[in-house]
Every structure is written in C-alpha cells, then in structure tokens.
TORLUM-93712 format. One record per residue: residue number from 1; residue in three letters; chain; x, y, z of N, C-alpha, C, O, CB in turn. Coordinates in nm, 3 decimals. Glycine has a CB too. Layout:
<rs>
<r NUM ala A <X Y Z> <X Y Z> <X Y Z> <X Y Z> <X Y Z>>
...
</rs>
This chain:
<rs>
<r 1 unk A <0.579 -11.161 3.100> <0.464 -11.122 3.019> <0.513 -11.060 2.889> <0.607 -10.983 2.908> <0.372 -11.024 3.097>>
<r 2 unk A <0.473 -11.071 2.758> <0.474 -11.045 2.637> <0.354 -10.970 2.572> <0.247 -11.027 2.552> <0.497 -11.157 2.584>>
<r 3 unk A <0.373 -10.862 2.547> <0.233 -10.823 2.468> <0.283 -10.780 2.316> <0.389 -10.722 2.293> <0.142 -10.677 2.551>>
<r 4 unk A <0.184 -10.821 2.218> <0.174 -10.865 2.090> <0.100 -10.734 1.999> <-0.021 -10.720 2.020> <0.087 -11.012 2.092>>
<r 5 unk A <0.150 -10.660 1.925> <0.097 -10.554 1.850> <0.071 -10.596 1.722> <0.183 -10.613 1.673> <0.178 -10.441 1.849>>
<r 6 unk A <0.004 -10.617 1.655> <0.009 -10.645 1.498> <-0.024 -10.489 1.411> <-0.091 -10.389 1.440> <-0.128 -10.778 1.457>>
<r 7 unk A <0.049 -10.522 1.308> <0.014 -10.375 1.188> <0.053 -10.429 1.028> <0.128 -10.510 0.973> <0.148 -10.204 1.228>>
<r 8 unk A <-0.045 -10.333 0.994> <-0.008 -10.325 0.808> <-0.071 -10.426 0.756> <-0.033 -10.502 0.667> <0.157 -10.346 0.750>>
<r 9 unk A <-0.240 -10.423 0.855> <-0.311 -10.487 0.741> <-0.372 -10.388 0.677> <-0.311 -10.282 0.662> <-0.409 -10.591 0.775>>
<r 10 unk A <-0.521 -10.407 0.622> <-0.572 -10.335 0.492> <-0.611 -10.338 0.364> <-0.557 -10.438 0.317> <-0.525 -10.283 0.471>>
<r 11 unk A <-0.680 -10.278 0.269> <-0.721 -10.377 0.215> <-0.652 -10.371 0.007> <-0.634 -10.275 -0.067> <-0.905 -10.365 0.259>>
<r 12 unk A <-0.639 -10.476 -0.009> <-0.572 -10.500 -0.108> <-0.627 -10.549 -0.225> <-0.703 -10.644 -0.205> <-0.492 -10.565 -0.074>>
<r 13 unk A <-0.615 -10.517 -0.333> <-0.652 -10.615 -0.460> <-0.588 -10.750 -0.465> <-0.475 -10.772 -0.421> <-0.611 -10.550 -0.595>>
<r 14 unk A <-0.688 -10.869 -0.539> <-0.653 -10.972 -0.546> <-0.473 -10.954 -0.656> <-0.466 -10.869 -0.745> <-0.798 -11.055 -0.603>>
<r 15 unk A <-0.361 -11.040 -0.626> <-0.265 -11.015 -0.691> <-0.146 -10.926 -0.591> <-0.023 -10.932 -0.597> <-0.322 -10.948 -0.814>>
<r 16 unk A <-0.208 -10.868 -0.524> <-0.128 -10.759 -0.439> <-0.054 -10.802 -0.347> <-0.048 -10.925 -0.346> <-0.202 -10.667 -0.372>>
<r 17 unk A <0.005 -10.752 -0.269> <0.107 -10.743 -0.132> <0.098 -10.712 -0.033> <0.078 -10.592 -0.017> <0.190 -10.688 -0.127>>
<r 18 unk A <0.106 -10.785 0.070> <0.073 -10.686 0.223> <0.227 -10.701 0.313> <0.284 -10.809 0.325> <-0.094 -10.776 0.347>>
<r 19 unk A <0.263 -10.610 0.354> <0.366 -10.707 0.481> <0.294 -10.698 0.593> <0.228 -10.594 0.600> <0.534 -10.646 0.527>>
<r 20 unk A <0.283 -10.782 0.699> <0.229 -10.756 0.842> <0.338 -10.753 0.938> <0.412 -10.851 0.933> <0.127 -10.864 0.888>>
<r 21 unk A <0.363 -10.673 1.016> <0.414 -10.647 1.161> <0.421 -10.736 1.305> <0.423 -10.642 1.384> <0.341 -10.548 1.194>>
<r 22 unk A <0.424 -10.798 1.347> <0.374 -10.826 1.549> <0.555 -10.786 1.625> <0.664 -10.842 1.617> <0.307 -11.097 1.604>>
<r 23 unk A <0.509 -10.675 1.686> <0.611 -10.595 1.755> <0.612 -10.627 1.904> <0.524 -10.568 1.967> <0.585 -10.444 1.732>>
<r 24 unk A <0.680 -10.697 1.965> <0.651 -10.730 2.070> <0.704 -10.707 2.177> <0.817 -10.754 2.183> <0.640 -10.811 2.065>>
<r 25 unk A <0.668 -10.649 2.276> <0.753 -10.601 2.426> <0.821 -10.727 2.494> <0.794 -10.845 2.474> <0.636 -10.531 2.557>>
<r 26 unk A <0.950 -10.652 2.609> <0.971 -10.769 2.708> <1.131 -10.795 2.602> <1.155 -10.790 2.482> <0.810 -10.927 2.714>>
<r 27 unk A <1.205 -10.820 2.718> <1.309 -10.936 2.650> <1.342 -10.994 2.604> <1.425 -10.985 2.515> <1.343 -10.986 2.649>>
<r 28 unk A <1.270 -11.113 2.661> <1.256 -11.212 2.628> <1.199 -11.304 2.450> <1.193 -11.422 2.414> <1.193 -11.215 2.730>>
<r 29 unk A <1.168 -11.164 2.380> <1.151 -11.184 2.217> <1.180 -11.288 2.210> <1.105 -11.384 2.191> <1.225 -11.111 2.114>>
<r 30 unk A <1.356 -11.287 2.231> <1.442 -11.401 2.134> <1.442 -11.570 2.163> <1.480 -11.678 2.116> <1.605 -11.360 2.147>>
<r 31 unk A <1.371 -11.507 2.278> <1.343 -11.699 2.328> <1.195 -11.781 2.251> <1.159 -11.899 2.250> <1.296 -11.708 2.550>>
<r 32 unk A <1.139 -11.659 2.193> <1.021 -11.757 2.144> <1.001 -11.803 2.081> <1.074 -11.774 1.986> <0.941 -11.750 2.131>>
<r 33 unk A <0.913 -11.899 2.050> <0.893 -12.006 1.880> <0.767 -11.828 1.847> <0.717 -11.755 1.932> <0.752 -12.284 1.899>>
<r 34 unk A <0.759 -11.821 1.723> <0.689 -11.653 1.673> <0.602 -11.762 1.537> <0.636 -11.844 1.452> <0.862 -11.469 1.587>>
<r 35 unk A <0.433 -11.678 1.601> <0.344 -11.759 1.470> <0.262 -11.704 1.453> <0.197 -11.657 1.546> <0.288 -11.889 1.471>>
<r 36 unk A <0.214 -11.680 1.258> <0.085 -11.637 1.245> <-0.023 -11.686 1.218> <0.000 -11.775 1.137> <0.081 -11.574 1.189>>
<r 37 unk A <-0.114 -11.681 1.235> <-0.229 -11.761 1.227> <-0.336 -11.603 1.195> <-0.319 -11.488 1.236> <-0.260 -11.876 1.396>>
<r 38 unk A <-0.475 -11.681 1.080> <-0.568 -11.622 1.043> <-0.720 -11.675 1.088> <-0.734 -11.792 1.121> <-0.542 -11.616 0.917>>
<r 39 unk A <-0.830 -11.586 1.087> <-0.911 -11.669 1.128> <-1.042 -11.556 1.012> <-1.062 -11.435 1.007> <-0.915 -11.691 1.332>>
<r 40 unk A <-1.101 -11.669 0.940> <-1.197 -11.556 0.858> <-1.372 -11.616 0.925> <-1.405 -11.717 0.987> <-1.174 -11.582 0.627>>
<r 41 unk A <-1.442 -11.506 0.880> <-1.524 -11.479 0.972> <-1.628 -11.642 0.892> <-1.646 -11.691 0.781> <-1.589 -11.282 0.972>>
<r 42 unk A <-1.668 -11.667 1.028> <-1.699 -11.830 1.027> <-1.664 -11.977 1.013> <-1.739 -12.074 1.005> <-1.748 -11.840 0.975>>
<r 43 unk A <-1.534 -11.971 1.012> <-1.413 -12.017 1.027> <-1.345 -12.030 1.163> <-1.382 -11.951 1.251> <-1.346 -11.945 0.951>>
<r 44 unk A <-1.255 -12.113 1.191> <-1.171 -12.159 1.266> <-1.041 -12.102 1.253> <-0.987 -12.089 1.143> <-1.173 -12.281 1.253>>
<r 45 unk A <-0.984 -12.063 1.372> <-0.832 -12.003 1.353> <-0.745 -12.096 1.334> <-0.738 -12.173 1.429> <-0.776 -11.927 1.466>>
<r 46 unk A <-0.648 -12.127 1.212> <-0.576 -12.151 1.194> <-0.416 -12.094 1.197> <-0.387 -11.977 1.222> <-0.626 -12.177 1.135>>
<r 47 unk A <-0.322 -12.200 1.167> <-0.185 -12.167 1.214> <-0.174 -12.157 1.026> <-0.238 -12.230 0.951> <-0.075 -12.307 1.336>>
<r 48 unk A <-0.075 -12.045 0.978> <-0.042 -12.027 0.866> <0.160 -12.054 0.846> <0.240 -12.085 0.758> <-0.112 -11.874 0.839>>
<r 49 unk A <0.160 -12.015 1.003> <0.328 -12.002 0.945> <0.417 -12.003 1.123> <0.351 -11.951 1.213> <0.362 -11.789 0.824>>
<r 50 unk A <0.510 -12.041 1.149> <0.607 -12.051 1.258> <0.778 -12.014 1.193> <0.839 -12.043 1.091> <0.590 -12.221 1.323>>
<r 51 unk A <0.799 -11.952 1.289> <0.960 -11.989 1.271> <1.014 -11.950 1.426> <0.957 -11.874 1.504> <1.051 -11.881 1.128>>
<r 52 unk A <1.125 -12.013 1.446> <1.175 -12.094 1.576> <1.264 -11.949 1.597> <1.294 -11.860 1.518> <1.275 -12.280 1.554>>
<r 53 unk A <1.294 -11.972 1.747> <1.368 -11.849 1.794> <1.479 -11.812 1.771> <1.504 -11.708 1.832> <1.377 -11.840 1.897>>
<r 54 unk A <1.589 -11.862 1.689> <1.685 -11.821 1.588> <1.646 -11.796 1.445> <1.719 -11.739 1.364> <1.781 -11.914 1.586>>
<r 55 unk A <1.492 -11.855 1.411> <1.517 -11.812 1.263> <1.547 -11.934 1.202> <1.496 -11.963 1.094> <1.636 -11.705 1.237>>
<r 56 unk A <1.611 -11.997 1.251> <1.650 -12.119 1.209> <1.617 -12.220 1.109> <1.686 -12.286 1.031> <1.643 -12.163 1.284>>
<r 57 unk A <1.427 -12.209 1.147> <1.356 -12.325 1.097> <1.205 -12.217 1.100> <1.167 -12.122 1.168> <1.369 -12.494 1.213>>
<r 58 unk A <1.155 -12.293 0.990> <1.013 -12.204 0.989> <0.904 -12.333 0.925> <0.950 -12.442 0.892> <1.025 -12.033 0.860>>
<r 59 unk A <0.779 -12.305 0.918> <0.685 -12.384 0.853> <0.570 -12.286 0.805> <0.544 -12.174 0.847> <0.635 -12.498 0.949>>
<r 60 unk A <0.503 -12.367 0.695> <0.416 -12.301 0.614> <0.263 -12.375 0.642> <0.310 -12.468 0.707> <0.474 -12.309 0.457>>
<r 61 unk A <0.190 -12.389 0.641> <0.055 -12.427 0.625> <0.033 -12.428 0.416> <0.077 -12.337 0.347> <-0.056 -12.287 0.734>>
<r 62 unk A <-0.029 -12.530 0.368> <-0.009 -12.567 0.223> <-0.046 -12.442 0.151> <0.008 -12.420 0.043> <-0.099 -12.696 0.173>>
<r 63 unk A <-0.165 -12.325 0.218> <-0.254 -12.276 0.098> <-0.133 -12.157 0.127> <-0.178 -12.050 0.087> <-0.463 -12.242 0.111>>
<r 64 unk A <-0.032 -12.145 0.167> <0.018 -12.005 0.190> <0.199 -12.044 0.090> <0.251 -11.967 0.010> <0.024 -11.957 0.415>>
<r 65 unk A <0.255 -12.176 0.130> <0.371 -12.213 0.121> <0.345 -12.123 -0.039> <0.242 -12.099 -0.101> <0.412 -12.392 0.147>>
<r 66 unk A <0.476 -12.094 -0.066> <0.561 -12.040 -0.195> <0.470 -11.867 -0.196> <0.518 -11.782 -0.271> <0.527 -12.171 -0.382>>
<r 67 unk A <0.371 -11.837 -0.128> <0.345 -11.707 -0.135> <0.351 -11.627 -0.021> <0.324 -11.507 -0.029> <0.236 -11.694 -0.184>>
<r 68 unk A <0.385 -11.682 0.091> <0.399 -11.579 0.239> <0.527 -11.613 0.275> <0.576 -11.717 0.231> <0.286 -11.609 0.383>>
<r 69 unk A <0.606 -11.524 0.367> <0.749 -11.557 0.400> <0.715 -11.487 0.527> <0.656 -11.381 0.547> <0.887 -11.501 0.298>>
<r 70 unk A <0.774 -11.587 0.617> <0.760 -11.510 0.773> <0.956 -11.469 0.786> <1.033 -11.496 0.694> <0.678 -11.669 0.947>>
<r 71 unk A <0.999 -11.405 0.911> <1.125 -11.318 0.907> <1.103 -11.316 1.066> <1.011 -11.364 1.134> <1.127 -11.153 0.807>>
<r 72 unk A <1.203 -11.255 1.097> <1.190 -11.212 1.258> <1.292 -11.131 1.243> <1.380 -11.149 1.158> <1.207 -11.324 1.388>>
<r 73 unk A <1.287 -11.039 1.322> <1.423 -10.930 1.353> <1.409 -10.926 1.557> <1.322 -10.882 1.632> <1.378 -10.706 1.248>>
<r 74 unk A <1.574 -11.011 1.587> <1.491 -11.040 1.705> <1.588 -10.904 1.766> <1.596 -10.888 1.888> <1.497 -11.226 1.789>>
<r 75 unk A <1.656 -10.816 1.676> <1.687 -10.663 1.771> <1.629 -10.559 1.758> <1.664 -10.453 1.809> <1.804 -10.602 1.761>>
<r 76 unk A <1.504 -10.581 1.668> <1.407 -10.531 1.698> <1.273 -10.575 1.754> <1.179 -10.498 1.731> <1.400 -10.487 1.620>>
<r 77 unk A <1.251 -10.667 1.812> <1.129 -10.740 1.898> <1.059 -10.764 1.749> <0.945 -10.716 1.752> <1.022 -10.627 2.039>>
<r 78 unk A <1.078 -10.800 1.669> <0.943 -10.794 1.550> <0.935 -10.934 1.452> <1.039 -10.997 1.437> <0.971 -10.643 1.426>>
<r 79 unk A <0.834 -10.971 1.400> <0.841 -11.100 1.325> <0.752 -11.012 1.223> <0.685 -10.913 1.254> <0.778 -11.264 1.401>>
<r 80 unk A <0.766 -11.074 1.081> <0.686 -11.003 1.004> <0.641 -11.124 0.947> <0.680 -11.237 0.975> <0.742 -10.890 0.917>>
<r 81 unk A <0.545 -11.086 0.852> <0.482 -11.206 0.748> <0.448 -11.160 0.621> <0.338 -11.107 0.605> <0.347 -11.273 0.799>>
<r 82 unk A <0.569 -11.181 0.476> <0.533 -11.108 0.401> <0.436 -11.152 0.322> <0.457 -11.269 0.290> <0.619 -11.068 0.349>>
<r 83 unk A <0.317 -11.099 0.267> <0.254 -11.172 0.187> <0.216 -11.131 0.045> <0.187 -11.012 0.027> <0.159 -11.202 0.249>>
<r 84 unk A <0.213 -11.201 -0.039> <0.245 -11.176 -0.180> <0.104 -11.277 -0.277> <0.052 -11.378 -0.229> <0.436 -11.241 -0.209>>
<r 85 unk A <0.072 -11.227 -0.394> <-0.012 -11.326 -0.454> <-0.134 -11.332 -0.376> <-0.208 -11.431 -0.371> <0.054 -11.458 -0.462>>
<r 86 unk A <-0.153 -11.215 -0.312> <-0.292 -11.250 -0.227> <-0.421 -11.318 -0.352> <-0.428 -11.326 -0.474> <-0.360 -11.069 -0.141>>
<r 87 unk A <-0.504 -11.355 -0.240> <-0.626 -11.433 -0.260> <-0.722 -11.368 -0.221> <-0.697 -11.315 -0.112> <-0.633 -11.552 -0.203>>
<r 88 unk A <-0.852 -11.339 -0.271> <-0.963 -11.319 -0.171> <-1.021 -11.387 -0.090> <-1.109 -11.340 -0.018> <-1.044 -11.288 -0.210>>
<r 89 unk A <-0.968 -11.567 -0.083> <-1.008 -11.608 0.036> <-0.899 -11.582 0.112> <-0.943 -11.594 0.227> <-1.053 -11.740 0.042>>
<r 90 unk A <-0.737 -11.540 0.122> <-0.695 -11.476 0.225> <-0.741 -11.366 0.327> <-0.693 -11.338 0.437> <-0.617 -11.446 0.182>>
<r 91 unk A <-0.847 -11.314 0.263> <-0.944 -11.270 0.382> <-0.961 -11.270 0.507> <-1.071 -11.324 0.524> <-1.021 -11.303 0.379>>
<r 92 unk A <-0.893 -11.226 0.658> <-0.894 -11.298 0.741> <-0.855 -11.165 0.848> <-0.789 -11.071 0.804> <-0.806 -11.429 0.715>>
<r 93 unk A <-0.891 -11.166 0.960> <-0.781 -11.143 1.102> <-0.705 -11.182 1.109> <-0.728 -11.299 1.140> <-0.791 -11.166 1.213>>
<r 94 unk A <-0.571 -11.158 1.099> <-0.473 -11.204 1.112> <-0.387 -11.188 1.243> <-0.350 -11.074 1.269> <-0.428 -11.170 1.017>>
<r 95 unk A <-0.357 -11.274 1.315> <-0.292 -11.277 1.430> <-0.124 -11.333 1.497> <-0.064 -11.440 1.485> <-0.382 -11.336 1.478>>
<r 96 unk A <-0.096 -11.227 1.557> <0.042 -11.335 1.559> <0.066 -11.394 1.760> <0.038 -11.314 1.850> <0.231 -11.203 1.485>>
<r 97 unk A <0.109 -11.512 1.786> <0.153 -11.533 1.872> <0.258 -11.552 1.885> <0.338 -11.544 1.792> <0.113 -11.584 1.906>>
<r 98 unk A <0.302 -11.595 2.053> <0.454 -11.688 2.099> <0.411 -11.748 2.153> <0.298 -11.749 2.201> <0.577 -11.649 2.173>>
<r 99 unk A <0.506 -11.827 2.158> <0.487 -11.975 2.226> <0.640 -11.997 2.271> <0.727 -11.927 2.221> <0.424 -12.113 2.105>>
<r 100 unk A <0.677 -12.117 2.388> <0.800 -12.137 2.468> <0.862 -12.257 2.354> <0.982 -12.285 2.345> <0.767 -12.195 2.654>>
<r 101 unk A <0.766 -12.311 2.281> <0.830 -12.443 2.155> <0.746 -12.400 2.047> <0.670 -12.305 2.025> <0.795 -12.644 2.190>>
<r 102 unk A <0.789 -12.511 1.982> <0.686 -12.498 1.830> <0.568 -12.535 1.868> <0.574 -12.624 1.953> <0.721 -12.599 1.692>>
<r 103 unk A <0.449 -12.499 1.836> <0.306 -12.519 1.881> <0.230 -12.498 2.010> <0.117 -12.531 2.047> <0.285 -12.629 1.863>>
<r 104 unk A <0.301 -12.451 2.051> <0.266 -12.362 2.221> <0.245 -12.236 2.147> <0.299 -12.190 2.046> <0.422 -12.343 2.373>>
<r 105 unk A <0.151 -12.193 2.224> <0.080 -12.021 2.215> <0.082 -11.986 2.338> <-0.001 -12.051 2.402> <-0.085 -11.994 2.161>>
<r 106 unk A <0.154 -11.891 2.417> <0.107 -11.874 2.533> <0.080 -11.660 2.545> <0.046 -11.576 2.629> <0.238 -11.966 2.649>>
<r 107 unk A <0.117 -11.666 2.424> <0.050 -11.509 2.423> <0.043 -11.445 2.304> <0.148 -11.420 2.245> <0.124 -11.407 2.506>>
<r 108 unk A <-0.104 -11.401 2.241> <-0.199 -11.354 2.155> <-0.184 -11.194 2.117> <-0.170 -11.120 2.214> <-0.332 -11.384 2.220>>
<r 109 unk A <-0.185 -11.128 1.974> <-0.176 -11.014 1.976> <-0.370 -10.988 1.963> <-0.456 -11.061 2.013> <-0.055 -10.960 1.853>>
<r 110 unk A <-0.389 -10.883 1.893> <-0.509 -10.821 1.891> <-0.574 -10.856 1.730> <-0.694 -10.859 1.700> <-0.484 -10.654 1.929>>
<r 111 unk A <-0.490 -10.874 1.665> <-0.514 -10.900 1.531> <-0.549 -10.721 1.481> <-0.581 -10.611 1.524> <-0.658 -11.032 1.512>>
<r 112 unk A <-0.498 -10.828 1.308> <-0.506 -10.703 1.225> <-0.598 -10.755 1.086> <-0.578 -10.863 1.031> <-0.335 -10.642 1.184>>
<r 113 unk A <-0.712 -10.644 1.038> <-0.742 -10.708 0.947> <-0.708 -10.700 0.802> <-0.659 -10.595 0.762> <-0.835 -10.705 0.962>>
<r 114 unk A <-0.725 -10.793 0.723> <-0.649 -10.786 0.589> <-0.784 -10.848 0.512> <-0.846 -10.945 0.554> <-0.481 -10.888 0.576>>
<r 115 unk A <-0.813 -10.780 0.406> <-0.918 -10.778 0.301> <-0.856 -10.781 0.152> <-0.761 -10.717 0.107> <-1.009 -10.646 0.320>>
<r 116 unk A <-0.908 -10.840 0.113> <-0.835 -10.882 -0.024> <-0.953 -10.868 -0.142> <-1.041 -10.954 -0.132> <-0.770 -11.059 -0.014>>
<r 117 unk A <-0.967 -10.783 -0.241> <-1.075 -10.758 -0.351> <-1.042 -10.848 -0.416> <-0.931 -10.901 -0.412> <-1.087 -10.632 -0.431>>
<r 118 unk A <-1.154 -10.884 -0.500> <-1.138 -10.924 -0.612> <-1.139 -10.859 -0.768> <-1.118 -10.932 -0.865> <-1.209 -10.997 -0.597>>
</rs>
C-alpha cells in the first residue's frame, strides 16, 4: 500500500510559479511509474505529466510541455511538478498518482488546489 500527500498549491497570479509536492509512504517509491494529472471543475481528469521509476524518461501532455517539469527524489519518497508561466486555465486540483508501468494508476493522492488570477 502507498499513500499519496500532495502540497504547495495556492493561489497565484497569471505569469507566476508554483512547485507541487506528492510525498509518498512505503518503500516501494522507487518502483513506480509517478504522475500528475489535473482536473478543473467540469472537466475531466487528465494526465499532465509521468516520469518512469529511475527518472529516466518522462512525458508532457501539449498545453503544459516547455512550462512544467516533473523531478522525483526517490531518497526522499517525493516527485515534484514544477510549474512556471502559469495560465488561468491551469486552474485545477491537482493530483498525483503511481502506477506499476507507464499508464497504470493504482494509487491516488487527495489533491491540492492551485488557482491561477488573472
């Protein structure tokens, strides 16, 4: 079992910076594919970003590529997602999972929310 903490959302001017957090219990961290996904209110949750359990390899979703950078620190249980150039439609809950491969989710944090002014 894995449980998923997210932090350091809040709310930001359009132009601004957020980093987000998912701190995660258990061992087993370093074995997981680590992903964030947003979901804004009336909307569908989407996948924004992955990177594989070395770090190795990561992916972007189009509206984020060249302005979010995901990271993992796997001796500290943590994946972050930096985000930069916000948008006010970045607007969203933001959530992070794991998964055993790339595109498996098999455990959900609580989400954090991130608000973006204009």
């Amino acid at each position: 079992q894995v449980q998923l903490v997210e932090s350091g959302g809040g709310l930001v001017q359009a132009g601004g910076s957020l980093r987000l957090s998912c701190a995660a219990s258990g061992r087993t961290f370093r074995t997981y594919v680590m992903n964030w996904f947003r979901q804004a209110p009336g909307k569908e949750r989407e996948l924004l970003s992955y990177i594989t359990s070395s770090g190795g390899s990561t992916y972007y979703e189009d509206s984020v590529k060249g302005r979010f950078t995901i990271s993992r620190d796997n001796a500290k249980n943590t994946v972050y997602l930096q985000m930069n150039s916000l948008k006010p439609e970045d607007t969203a809950v933001y959530y992070c999972a794991a998964g055993v491969g790339v595109r498996t989710y098999a455990y959900w944090g609580q989400g954090t929310q991130v608000t973006v002014s204009s």
